[in-house]
C-alpha positions as MATLAB code, in Angstrom:
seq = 'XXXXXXXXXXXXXXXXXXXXXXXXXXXXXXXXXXXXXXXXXXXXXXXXXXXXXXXXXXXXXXXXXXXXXXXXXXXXXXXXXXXXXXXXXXXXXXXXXXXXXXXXXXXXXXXXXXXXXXXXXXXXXXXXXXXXXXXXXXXXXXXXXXXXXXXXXXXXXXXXXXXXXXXXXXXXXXXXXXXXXXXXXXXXX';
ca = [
    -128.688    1.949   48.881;
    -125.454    4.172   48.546;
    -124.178    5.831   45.481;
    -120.279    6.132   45.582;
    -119.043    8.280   42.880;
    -116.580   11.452   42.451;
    -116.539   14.632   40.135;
    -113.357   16.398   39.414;
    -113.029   20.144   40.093;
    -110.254   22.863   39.252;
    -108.438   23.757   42.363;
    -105.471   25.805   43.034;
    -102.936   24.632   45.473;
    -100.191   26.702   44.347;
    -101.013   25.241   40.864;
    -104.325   24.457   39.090;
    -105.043   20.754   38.933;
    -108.422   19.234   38.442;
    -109.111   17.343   41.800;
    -111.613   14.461   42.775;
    -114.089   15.437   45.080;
    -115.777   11.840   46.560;
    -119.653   11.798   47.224;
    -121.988    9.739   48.524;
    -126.305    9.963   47.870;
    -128.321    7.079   49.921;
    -131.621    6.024   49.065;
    -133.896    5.266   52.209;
    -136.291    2.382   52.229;
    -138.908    4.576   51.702;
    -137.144    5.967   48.372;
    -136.231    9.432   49.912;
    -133.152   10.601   48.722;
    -130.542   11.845   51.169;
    -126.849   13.345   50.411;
    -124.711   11.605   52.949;
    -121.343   13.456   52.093;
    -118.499   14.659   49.849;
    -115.002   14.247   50.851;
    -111.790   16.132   49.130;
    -108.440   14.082   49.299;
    -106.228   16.156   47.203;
    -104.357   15.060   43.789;
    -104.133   11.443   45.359;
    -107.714   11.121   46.126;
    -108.026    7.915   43.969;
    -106.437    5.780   46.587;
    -108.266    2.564   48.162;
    -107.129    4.359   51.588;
    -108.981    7.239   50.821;
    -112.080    5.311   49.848;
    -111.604    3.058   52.585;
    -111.849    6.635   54.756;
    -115.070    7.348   52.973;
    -116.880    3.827   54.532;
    -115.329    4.553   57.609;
    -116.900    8.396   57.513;
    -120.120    6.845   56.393;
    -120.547    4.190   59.456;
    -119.407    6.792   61.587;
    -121.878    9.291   60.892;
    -125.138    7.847   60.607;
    -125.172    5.254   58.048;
    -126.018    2.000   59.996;
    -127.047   -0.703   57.504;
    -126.353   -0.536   53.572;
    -127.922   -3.428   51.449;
    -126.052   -2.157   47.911;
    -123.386    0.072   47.368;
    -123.865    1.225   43.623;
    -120.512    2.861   42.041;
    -118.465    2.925   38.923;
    -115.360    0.997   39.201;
    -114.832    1.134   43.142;
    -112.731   -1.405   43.616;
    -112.154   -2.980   47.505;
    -115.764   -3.068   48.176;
    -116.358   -6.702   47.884;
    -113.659   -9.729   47.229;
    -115.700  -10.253   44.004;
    -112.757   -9.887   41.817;
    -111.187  -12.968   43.680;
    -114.001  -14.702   43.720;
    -113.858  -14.266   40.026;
    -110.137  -15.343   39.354;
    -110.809  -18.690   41.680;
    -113.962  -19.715   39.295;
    -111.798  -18.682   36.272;
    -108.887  -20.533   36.941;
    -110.884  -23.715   38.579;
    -113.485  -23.859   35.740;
    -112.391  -21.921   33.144;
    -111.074  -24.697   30.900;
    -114.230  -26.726   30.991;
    -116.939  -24.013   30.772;
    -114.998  -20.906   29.151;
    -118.245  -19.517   27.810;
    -120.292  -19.630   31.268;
    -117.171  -18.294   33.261;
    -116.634  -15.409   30.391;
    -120.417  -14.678   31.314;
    -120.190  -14.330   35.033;
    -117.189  -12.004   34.701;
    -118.211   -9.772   32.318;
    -122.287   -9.535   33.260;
    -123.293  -11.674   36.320;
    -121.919  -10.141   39.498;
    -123.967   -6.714   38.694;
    -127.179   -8.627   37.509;
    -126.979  -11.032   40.831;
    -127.077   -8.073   42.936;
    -129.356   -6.383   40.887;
    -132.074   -9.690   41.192;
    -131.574   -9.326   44.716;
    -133.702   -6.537   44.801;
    -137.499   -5.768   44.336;
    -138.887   -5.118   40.394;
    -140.013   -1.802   41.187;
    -136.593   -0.311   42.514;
    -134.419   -1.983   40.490;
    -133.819    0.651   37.875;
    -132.347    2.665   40.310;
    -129.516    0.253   41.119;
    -128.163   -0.630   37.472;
    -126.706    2.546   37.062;
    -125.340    5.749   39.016;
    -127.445    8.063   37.113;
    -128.988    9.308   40.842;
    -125.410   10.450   41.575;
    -124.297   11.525   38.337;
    -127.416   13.875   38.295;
    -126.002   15.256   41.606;
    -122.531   16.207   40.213;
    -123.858   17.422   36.879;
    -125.932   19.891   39.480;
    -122.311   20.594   41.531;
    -120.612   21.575   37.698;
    -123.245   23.410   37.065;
    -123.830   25.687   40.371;
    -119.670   25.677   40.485;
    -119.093   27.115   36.668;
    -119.200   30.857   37.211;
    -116.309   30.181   39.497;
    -113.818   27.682   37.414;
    -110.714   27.576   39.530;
    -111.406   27.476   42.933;
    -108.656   29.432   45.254;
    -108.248   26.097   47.710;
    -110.044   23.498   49.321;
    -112.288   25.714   51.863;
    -113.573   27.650   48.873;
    -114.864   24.113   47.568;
    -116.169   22.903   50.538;
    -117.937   25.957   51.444;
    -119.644   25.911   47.847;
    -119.988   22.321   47.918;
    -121.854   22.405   51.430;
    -124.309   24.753   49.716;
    -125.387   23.043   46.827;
    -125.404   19.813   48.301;
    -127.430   21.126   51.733;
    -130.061   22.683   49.139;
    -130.222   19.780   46.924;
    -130.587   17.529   50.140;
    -133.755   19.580   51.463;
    -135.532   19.611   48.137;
    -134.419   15.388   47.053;
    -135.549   14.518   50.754;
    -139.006   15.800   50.456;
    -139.952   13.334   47.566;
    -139.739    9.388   47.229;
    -138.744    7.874   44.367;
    -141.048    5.588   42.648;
    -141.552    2.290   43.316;
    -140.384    2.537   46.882;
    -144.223    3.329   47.935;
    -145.998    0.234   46.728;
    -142.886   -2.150   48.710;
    -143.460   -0.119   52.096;
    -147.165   -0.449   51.757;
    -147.105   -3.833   51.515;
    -148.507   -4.622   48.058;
    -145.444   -5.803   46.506;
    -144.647   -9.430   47.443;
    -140.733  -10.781   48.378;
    -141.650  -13.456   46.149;
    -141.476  -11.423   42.636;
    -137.906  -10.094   43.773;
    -137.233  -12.665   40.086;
];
């Protein structure tokens, strides 16, 4: 699994302006935890380009196969959304209440059922990642404004390398009893 999710910081570029810093937490298949990255793009870093450049960075460093990418509001991962429209506009007049249902709830929950009882709590929400950038805001709040982007990345490097040893060493429950072998495929429903 990959979390995809950013935090805004204060940085001064000749002016102060909260920026988005992008990063990314995987889960292993043995539920260790490891920080994968954190990208800075600037005052335009909600762009699908830059996001795009994240899943580039990722399959470039070491990431090799992801099975979910968990985020809030990425679009461009999927063609969901168009998937969406086509079943709205071809259906929508004879089932409105079924299509209203698969826009609003189903694509998260069919992803979700895709997955194994015991790890799905980790998957309906970001909370693994939003943990990690409450712990950036907090390690980064004696310094408020940061004096450019090196002075982020070099504090950002920190917490996040610390953070990575100490996540890394423990596995997430629920990730023991599928590598053991006691859970079954067939109670994925």
């Amino acid at each position: 699994m990959v979390f995809l999710d950013g935090t805004f910081l204060s940085i001064r570029r000749g002016k102060t302006a909260k920026e988005p810093v992008y990063m990314a937490l995987g889960i292993k298949p043995d539920g260790r935890r490891e920080i994968l990255g954190f990208w800075l793009f600037g005052a335009e870093g909600g762009s699908a380009g830059n996001r795009e450049e994240v899943l580039k960075d990722l399959r470039r460093c070491r990431v090799q196969r992801v099975r979910i990418f968990i985020s809030d509001d990425l679009p461009g991962l999927e063609e969901a959304e168009e998937a969406l429209r086509n079943l709205r506009e071809r259906w929508g007049g004879i089932y409105s209440k079924i299509v209203e249902r698969w826009e609003t709830k189903a694509y998260a929950l069919l992803a979700l059922l895709r997955h194994p009882k015991p790890i799905r709590r980790y998957l309906y929400t970001t909370n693994q990642l939003e943990r990690l950038a409450k712990e950036v805001k907090r390690q980064s709040k004696v310094v408020e404004v940061f004096c450019g982007e090196e002075a982020v990345a070099k504090l950002l490097y920190l917490v996040l390398s610390h953070l990575d040893e100490a996540w890394g060493a423990r596995r997430l429950r629920g990730f023991a009893e599928i590598q053991t072998g006691s859970y079954h495929a067939d109670q994925t429903y």
